[in-house]
PLY file of the C-alpha trace (Angstrom):
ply
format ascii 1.0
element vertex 194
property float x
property float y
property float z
element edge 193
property int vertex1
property int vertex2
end_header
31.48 25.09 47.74
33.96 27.02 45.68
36.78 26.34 47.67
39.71 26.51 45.45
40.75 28.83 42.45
40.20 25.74 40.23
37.02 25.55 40.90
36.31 29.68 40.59
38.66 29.26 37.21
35.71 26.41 36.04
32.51 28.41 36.95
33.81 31.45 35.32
35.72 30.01 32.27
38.88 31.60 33.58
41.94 29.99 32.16
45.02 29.73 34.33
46.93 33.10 34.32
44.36 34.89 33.84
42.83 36.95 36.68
40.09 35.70 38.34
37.19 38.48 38.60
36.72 41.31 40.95
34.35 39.84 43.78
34.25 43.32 45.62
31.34 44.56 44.28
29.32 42.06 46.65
28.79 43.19 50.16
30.78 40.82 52.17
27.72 39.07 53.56
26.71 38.13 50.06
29.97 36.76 49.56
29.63 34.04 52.62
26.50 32.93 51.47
27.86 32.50 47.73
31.06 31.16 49.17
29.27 28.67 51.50
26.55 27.90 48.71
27.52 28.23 45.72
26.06 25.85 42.81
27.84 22.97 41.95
29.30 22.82 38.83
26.77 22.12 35.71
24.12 23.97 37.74
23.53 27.73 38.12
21.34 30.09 40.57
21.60 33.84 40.46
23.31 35.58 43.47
19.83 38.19 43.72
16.63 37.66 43.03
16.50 39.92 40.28
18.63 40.21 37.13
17.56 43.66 34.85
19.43 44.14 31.35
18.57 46.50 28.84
18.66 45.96 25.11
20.89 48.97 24.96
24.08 46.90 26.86
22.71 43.69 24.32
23.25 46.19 21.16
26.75 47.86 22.87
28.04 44.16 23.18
26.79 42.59 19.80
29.08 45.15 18.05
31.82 43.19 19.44
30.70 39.48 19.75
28.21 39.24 16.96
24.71 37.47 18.01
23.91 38.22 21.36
20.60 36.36 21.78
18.92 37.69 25.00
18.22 33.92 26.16
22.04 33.65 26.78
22.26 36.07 29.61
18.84 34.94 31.68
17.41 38.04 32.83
13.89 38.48 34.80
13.22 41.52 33.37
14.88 43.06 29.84
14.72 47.00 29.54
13.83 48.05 25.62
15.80 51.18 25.48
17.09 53.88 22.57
20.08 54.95 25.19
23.39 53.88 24.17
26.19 51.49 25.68
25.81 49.55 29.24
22.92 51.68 30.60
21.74 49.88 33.27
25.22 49.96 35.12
24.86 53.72 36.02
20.99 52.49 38.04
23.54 51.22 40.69
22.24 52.73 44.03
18.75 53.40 42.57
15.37 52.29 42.31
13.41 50.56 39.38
9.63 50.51 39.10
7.87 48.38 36.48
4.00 46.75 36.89
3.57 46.74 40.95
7.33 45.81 41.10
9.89 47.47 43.49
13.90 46.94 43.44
16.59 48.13 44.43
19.54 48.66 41.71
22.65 46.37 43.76
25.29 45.95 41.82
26.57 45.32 38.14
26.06 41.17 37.29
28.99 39.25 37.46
28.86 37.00 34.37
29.98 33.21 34.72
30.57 30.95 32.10
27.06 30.18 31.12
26.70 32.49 28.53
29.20 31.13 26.07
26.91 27.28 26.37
25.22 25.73 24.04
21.60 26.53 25.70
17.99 25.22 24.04
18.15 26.89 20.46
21.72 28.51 20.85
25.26 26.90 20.05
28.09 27.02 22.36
29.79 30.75 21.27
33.18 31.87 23.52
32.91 34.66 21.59
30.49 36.00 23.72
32.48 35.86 27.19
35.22 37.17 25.43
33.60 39.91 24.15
31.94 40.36 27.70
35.04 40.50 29.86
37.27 42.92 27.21
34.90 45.37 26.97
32.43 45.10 29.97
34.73 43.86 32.46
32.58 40.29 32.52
29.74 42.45 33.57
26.25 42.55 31.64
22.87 43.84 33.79
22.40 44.79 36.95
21.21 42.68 39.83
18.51 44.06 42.21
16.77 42.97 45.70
12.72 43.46 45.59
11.83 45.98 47.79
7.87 45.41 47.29
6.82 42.43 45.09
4.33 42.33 41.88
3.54 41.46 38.55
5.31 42.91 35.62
3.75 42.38 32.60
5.50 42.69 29.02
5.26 46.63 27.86
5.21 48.03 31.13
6.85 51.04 31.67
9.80 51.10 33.68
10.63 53.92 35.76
14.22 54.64 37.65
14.70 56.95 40.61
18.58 57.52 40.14
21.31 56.56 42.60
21.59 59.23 45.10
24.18 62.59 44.13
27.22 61.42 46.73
29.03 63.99 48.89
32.75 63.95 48.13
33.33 63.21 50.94
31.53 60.35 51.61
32.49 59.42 47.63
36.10 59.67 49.11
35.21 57.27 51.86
33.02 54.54 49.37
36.39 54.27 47.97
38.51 53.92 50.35
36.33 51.25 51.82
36.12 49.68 48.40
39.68 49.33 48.15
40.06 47.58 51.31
37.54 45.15 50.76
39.14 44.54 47.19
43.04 44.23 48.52
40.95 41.75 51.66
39.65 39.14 48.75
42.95 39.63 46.45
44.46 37.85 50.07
41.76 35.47 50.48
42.39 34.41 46.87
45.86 34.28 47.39
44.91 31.67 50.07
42.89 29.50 48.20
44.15 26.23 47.22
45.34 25.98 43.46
0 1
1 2
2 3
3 4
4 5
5 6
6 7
7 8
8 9
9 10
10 11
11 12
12 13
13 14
14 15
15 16
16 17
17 18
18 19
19 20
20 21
21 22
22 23
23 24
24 25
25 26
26 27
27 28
28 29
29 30
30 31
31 32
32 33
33 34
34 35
35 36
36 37
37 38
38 39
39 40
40 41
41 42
42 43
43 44
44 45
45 46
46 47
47 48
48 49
49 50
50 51
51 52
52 53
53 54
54 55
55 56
56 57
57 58
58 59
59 60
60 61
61 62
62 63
63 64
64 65
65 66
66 67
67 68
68 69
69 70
70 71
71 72
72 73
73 74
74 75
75 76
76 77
77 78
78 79
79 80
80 81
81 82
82 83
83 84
84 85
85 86
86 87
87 88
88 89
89 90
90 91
91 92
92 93
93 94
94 95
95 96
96 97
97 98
98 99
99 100
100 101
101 102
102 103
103 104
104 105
105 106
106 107
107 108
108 109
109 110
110 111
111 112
112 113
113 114
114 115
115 116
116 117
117 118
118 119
119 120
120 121
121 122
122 123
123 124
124 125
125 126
126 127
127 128
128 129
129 130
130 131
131 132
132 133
133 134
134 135
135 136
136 137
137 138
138 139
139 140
140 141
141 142
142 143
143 144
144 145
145 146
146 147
147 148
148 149
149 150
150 151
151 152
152 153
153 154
154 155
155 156
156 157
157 158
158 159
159 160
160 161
161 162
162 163
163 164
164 165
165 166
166 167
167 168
168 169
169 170
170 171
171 172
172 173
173 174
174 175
175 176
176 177
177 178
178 179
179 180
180 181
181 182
182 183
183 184
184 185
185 186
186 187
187 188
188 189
189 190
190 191
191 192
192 193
């Protein structure tokens, strides 16, 4: 259980002074079950059941951290793309289609510390993270939920229906809603044990 901001610093490689990330992007019930079950340290289990990244956020970040081997980040399904920067990021709110497979686009992944590791093949590179949180805000693929389960098969085409065109209005109120949830966990943090 992450119960203190020691333990958040540890899983995310946060050192002290330095903020710890920006949980609000998780609906709140996601949050309880993270909060309640979260890995112990050493050990690591996606928050979703699917993580997307396309080799178009792998190039935008290698410009800035050098050799971003795929195998760091984890991901179920990589995107080959020509688009530039973090493309998958602007799927948020849509749809993916690839093989028989369904998902819903949930939010932006929240990267912990496990990229910078030395993993099978790979030595331990903090450049990576670094790189990661400047100029991504520690965020690298998307996470999804499957909507309709199947096989995905390497060179399958992936098709995206795009988040839904917002109202302003109802922009206005995503917003506002997001800034209360976001100024709620700056107080819960505040009320964590060091």
């Amino acid at each position: 259980v992450l119960t203190s901001k020691k333990a958040l610093r540890e899983q995310f490689g946060i050192a002290d002074g330095e903020p710890l990330p920006d949980f609000s992007m998780f609906p709140l019930t996601k949050l309880a079950r993270l909060a309640v079950y979260a890995t112990p340290a050493g050990t690591f289990a996606d928050a979703y059941a699917l993580h997307v990244l396309t080799t178009s956020s792998l190039r935008a970040m290698a410009a800035h951290a050098g050799d971003l081997d795929v195998r760091r980040f984890r991901p179920n399904i990589v995107v080959d793309t020509a688009a530039d920067g973090l493309t998958e990021l602007t799927w948020v709110g849509g749809r993916l289609r690839a093989g028989g497979l369904e998902a819903s686009v949930e939010i932006p992944t929240l990267r912990c510390t496990v990229p910078l590791r030395a993993q099978a093949g790979l030595p331990a590179d903090p450049a990576v993270m670094r790189a990661v949180s400047r100029y991504a805000d520690r965020c690298l693929g998307v996470y999804a939920d499957i909507t309709a389960p199947g096989t995905v098969r390497v060179g399958d085409p992936v098709e995206l229906d795009p988040p839904a065109t917002r109202s302003a209005a109802v922009a206005s109120l995503g917003r506002l809603a997001s800034r209360v949830k976001r100024n709620a966990l700056r107080t819960g943090n505040r009320m964590l044990p060091r």
